[in-house]
KEZABA-632918 format. One record per residue: x, y, z of N, C-alpha, C in turn; residue number from 0; residue in one letter. Coordinates in steps of 0.05 Angstrom, whole numbers, padded with zeros to 5 digits, m for minus. Layout:
BEGIN
> X / Y / Z / X / Y / Z / X / Y / Z / NUM / A $
...
//
This chain:
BEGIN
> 00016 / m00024 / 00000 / 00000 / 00000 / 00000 / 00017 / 00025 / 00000 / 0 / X $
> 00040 / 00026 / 00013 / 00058 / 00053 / 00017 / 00073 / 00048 / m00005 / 1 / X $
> 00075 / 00031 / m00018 / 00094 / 00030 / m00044 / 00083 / 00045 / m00062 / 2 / X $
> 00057 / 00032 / m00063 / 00029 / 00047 / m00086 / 00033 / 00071 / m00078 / 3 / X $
> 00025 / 00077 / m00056 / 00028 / 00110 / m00054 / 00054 / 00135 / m00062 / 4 / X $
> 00069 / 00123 / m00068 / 00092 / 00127 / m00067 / 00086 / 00134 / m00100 / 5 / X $
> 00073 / 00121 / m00108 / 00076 / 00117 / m00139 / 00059 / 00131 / m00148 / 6 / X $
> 00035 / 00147 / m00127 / 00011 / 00153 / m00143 / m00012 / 00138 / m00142 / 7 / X $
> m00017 / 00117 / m00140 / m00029 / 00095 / m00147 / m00056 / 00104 / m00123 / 8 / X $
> m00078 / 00109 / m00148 / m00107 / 00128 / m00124 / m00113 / 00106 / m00107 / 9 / X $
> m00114 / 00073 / m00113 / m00129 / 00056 / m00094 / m00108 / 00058 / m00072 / 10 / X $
> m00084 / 00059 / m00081 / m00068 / 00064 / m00054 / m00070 / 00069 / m00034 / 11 / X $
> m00072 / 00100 / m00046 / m00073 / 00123 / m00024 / m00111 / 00125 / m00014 / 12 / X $
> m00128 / 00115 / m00029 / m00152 / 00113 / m00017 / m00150 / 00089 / m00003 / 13 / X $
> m00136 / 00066 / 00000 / m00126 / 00044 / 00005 / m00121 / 00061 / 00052 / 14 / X $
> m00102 / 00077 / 00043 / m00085 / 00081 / 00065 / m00102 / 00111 / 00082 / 15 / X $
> m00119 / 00121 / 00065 / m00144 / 00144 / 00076 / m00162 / 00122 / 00094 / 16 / X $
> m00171 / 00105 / 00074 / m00188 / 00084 / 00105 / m00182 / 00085 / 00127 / 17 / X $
> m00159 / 00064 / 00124 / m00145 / 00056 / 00143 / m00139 / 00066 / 00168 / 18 / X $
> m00125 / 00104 / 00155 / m00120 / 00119 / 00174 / m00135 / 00145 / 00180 / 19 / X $
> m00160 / 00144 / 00166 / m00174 / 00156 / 00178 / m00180 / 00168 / 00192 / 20 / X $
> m00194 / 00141 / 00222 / m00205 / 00153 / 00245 / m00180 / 00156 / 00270 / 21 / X $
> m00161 / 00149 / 00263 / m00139 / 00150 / 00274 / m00129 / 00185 / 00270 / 22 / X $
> m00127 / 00192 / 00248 / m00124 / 00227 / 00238 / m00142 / 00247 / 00256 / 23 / X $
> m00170 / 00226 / 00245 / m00188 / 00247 / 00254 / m00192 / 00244 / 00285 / 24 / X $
> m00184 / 00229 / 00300 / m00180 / 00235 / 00325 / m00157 / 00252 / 00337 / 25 / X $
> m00139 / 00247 / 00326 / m00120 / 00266 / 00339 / m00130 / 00300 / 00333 / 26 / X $
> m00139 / 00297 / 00312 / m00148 / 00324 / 00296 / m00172 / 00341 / 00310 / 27 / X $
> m00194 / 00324 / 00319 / m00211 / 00335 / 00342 / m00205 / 00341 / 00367 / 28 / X $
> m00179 / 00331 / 00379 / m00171 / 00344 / 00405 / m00152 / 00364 / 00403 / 29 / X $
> m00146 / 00372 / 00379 / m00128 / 00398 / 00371 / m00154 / 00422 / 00357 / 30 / X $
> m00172 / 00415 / 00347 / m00192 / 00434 / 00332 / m00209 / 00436 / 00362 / 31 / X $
> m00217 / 00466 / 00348 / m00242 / 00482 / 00359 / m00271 / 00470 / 00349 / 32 / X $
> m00276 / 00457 / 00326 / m00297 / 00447 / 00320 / m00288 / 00420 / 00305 / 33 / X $
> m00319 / 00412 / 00298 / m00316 / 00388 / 00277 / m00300 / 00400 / 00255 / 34 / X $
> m00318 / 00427 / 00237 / m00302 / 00428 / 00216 / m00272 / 00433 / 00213 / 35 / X $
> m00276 / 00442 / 00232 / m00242 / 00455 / 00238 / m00222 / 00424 / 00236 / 36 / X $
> m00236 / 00414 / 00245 / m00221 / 00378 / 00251 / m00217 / 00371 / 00219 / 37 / X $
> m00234 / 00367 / 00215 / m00241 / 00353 / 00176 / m00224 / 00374 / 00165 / 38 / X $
> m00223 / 00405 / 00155 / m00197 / 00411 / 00152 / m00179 / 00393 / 00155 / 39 / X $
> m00170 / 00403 / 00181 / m00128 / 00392 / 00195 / m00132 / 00360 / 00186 / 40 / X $
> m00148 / 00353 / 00180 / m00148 / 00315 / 00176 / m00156 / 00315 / 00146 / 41 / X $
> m00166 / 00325 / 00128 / m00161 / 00331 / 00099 / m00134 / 00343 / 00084 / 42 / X $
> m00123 / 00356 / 00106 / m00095 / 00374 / 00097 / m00078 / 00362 / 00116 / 43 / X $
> m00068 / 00343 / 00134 / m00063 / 00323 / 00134 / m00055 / 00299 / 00120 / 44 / X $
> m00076 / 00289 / 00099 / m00076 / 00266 / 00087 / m00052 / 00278 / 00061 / 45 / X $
> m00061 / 00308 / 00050 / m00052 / 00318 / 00034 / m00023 / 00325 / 00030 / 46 / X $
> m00013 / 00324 / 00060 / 00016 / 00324 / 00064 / 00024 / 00301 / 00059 / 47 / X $
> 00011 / 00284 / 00070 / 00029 / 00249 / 00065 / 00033 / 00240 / 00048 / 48 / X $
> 00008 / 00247 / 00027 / 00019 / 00236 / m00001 / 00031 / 00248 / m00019 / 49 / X $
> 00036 / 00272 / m00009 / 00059 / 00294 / m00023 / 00084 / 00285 / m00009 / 50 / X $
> 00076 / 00280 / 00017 / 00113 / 00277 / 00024 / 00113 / 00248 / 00033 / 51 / X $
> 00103 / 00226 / 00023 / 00108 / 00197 / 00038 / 00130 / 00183 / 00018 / 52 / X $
> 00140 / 00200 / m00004 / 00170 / 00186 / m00009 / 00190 / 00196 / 00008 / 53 / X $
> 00186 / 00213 / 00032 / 00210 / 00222 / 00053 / 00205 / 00199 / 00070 / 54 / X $
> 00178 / 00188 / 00078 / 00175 / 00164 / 00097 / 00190 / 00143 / 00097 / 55 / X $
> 00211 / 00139 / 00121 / 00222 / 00120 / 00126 / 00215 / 00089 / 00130 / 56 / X $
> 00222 / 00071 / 00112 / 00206 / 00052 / 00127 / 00217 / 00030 / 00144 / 57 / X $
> 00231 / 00037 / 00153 / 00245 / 00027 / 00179 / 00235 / 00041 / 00206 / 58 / X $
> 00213 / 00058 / 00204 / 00202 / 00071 / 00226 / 00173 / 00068 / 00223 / 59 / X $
> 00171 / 00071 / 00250 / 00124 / 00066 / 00246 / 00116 / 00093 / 00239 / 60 / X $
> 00100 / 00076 / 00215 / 00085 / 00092 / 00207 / 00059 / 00110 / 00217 / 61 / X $
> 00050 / 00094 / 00236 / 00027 / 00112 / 00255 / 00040 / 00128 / 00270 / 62 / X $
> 00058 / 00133 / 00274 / 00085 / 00147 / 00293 / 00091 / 00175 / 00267 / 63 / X $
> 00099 / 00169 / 00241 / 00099 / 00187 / 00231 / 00075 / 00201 / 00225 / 64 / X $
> 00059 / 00188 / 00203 / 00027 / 00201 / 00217 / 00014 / 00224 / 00236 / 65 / X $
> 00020 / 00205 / 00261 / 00014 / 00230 / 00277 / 00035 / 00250 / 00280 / 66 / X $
> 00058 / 00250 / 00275 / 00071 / 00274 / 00278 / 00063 / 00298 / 00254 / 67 / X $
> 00051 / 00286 / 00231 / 00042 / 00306 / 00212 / 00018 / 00311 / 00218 / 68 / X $
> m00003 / 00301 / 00230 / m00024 / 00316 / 00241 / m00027 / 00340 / 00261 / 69 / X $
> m00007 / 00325 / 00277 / m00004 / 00349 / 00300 / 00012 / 00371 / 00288 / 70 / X $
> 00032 / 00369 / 00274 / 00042 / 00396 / 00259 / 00025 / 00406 / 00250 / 71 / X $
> 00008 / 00397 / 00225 / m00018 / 00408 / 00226 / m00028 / 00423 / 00234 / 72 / X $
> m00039 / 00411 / 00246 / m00065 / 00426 / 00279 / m00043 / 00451 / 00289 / 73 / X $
> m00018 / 00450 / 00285 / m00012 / 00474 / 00302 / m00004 / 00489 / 00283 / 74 / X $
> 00000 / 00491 / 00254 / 00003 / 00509 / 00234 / m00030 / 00522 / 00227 / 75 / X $
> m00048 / 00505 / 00231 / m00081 / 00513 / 00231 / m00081 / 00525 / 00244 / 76 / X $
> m00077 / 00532 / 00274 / m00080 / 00552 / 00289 / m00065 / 00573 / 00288 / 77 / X $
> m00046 / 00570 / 00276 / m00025 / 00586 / 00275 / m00046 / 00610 / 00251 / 78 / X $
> m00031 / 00591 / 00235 / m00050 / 00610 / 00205 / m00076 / 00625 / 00216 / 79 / X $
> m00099 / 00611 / 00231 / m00117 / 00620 / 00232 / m00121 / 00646 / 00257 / 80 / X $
> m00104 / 00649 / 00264 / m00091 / 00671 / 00280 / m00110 / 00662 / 00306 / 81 / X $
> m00114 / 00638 / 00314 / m00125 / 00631 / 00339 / m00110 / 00621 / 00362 / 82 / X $
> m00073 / 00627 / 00350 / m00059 / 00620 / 00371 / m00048 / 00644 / 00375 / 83 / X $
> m00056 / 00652 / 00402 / m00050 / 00680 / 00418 / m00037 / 00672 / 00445 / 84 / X $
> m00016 / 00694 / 00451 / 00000 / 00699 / 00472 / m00021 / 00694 / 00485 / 85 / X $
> m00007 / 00684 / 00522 / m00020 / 00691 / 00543 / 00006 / 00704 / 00561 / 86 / X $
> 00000 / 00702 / 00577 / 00009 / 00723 / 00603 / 00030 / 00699 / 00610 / 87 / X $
> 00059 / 00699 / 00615 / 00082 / 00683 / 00625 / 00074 / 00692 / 00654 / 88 / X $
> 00076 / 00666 / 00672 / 00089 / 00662 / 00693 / 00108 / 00650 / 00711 / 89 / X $
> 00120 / 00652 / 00723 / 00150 / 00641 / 00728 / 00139 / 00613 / 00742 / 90 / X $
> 00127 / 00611 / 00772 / 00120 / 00583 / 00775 / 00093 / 00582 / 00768 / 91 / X $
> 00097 / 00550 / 00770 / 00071 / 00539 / 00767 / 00055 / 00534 / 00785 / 92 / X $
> 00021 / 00531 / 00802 / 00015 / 00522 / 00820 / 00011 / 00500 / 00819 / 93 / X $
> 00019 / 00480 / 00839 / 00006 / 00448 / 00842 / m00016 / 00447 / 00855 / 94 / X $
> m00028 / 00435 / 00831 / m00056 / 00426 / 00843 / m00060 / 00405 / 00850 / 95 / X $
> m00076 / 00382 / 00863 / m00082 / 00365 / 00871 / m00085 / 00348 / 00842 / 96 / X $
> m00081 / 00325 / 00838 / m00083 / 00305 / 00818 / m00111 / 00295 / 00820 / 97 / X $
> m00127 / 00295 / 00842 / m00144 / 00279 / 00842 / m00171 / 00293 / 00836 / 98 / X $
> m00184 / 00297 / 00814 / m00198 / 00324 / 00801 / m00229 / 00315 / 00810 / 99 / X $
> m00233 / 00291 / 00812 / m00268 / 00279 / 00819 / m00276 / 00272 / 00799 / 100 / X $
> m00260 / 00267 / 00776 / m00277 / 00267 / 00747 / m00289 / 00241 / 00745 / 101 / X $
> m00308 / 00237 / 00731 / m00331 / 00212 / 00733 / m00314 / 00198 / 00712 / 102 / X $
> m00322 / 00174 / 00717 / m00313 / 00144 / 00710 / m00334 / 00148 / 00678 / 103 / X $
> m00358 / 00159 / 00680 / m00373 / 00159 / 00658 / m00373 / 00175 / 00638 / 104 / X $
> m00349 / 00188 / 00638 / m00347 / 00209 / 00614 / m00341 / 00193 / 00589 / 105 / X $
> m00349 / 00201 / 00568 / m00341 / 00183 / 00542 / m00325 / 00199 / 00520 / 106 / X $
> m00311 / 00187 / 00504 / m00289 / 00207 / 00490 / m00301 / 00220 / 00469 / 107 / X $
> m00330 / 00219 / 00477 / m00343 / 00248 / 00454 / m00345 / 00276 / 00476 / 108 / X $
> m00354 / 00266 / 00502 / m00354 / 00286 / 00518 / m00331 / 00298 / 00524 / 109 / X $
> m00311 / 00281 / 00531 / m00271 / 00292 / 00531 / m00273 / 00313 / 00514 / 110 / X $
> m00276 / 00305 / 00490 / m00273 / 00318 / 00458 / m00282 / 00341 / 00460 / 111 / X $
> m00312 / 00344 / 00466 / m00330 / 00363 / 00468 / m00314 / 00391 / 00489 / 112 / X $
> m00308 / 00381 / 00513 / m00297 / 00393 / 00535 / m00269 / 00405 / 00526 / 113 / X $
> m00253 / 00389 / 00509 / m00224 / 00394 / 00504 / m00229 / 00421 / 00478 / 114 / X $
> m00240 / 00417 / 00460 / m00259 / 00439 / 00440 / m00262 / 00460 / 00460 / 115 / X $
> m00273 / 00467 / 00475 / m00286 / 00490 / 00495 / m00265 / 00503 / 00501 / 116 / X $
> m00234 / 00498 / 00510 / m00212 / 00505 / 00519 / m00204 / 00536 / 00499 / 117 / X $
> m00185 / 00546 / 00505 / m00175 / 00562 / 00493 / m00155 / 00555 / 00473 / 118 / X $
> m00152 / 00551 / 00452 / m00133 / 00539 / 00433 / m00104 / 00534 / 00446 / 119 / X $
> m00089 / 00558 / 00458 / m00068 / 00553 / 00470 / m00071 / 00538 / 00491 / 120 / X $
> m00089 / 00533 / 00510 / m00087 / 00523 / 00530 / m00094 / 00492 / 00517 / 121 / X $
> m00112 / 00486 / 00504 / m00122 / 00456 / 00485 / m00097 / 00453 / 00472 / 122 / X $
> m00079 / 00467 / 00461 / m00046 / 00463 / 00443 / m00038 / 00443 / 00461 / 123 / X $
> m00034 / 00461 / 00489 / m00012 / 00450 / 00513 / m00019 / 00430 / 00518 / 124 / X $
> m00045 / 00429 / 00520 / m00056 / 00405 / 00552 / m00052 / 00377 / 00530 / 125 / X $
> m00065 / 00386 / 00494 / m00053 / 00354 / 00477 / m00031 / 00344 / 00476 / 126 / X $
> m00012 / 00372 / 00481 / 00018 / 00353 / 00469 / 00033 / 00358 / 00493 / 127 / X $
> 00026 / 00355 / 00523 / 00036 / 00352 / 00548 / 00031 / 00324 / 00556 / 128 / X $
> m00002 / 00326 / 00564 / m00019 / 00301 / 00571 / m00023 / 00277 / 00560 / 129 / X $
> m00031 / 00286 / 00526 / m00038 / 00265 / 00514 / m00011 / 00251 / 00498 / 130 / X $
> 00002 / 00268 / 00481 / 00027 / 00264 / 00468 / 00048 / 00262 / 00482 / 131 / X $
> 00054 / 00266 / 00510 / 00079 / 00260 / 00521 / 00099 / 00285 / 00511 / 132 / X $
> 00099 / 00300 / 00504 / 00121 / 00327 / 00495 / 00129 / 00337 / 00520 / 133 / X $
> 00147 / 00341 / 00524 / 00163 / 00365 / 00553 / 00155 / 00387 / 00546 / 134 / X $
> 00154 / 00408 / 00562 / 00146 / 00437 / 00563 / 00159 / 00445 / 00550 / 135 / X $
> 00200 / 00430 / 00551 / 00213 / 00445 / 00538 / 00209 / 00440 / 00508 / 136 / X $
> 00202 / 00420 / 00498 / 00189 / 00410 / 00466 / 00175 / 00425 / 00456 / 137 / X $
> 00150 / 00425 / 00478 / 00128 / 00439 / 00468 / 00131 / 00476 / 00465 / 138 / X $
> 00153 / 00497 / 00482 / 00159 / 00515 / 00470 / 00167 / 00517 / 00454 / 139 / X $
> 00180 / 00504 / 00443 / 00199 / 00501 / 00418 / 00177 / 00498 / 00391 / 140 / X $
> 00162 / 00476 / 00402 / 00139 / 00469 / 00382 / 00121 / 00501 / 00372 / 141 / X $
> 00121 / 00513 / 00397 / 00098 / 00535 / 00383 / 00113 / 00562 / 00393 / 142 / X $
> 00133 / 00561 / 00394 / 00146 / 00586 / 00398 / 00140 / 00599 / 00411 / 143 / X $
> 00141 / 00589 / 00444 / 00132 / 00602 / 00471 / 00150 / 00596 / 00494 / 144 / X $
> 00158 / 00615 / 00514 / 00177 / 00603 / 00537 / 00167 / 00579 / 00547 / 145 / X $
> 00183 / 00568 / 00563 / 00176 / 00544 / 00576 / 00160 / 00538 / 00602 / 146 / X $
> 00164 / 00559 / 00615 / 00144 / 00575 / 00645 / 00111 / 00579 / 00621 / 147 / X $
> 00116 / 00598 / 00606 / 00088 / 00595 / 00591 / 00072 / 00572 / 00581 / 148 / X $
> 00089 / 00542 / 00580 / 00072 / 00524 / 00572 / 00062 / 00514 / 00596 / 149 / X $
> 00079 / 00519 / 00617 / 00071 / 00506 / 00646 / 00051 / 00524 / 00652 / 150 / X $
> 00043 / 00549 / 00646 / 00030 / 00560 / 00659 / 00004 / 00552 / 00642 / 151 / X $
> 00000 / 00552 / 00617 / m00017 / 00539 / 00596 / m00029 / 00522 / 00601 / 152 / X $
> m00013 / 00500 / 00617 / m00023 / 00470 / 00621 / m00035 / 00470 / 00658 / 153 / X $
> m00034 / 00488 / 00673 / m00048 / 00490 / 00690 / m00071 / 00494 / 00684 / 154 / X $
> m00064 / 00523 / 00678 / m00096 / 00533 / 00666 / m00114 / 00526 / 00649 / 155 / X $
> m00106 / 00502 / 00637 / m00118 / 00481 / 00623 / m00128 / 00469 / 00642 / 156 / X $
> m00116 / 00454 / 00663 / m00130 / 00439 / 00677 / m00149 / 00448 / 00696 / 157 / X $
> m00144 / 00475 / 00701 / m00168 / 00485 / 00718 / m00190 / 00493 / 00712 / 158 / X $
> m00187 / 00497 / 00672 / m00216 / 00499 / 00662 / m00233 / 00473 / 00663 / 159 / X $
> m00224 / 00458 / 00657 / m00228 / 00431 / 00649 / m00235 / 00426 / 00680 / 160 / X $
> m00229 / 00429 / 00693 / m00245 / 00415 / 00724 / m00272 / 00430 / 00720 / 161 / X $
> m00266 / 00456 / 00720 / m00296 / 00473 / 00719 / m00321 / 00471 / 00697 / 162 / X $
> m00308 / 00457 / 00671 / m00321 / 00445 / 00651 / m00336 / 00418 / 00652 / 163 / X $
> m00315 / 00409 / 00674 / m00330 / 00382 / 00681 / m00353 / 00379 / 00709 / 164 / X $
> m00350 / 00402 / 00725 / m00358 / 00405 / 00748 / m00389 / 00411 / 00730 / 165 / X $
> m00383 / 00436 / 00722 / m00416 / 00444 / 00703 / m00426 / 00423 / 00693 / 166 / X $
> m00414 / 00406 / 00686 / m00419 / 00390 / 00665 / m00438 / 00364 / 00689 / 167 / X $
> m00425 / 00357 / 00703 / m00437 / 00344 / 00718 / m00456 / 00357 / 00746 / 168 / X $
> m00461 / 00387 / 00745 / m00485 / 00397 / 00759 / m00503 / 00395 / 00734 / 169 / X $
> m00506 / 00394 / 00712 / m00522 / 00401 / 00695 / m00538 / 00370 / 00693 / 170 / X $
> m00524 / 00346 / 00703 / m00539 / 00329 / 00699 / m00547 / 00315 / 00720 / 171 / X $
> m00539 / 00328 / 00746 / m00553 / 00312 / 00763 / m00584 / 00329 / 00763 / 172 / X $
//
């Protein structure tokens, strides 16, 4: 299938769109502000790979490369779309308690839903801290912000997100 693609070959690359898909389009909804915004970064996505999948190594995983062109992506989308804005640097960080109350019953449409609501910079941080494993020091580098500013990013991420979930669960008891 990556050979075909390599060559052009449309069943190929519609071959390897299946496949990787819902895999794109997930990473792509916890970096977007909306659905459409998602289908974008996961249409222009696909569009990179098969422009650049004769640089793909294949001695390396390929869902590994993948997602590193999605998430570039997602952060050139925001970038472009001028929805990635400074916030306020602070030197420390506060520690908060780890243990947030969050229900056992949340489902990864509601995550989704909640992670969407965030502030793009703070939704940047909290994906490629939490979910992707990136260091603060990565992740300034990644979007061209000090490193106190991603820590401060990824708090304030998490303190929306308690308060998103707190509403979230007054609203349904």
């Amino acid at each position: 299938m990556l050979n075909g693609c390599k060559w052009g070959d449309l069943h190929s690359q519609e071959q390897l769109y299946r496949e990787y898909y819902a895999y794109v389009r997930s990473i792509a909804l916890r970096y977007a502000c909306s659905d459409d915004f998602a289908s974008e970064i996961t249409n222009d996505t696909f569009l990179k790979v098969f422009k650049h999948i004769s640089t793909y190594n294949e001695n390396s995983d390929f869902k590994a490369w993948i997602r590193r062109i999605t998430i570039n992506t997602s952060l050139d989308y925001n970038k472009k779309e001028k929805k990635y804005q400074e916030s306020d640097t602070i030197d420390e960080t506060i520690d908060l308690p780890t243990n947030y109350g969050i229900e056992e019953t949340l489902n990864a449409e509601t995550i989704i839903l909640l992670l969407q609501q965030l502030p793009p910079l703070y939704r940047m941080t909290f994906n490629l801290h939490e979910i992707e494993g990136f260091s603060h020091e990565e992740i300034a580098r990644m979007m061209n912000i000090k490193t106190s500013t991603s820590r401060a990013n990824l708090t304030r991420a998490k303190k929306e997100l308690r308060v998103l979930i707190q509403n979230l669960n007054h609203h349904e008891k």
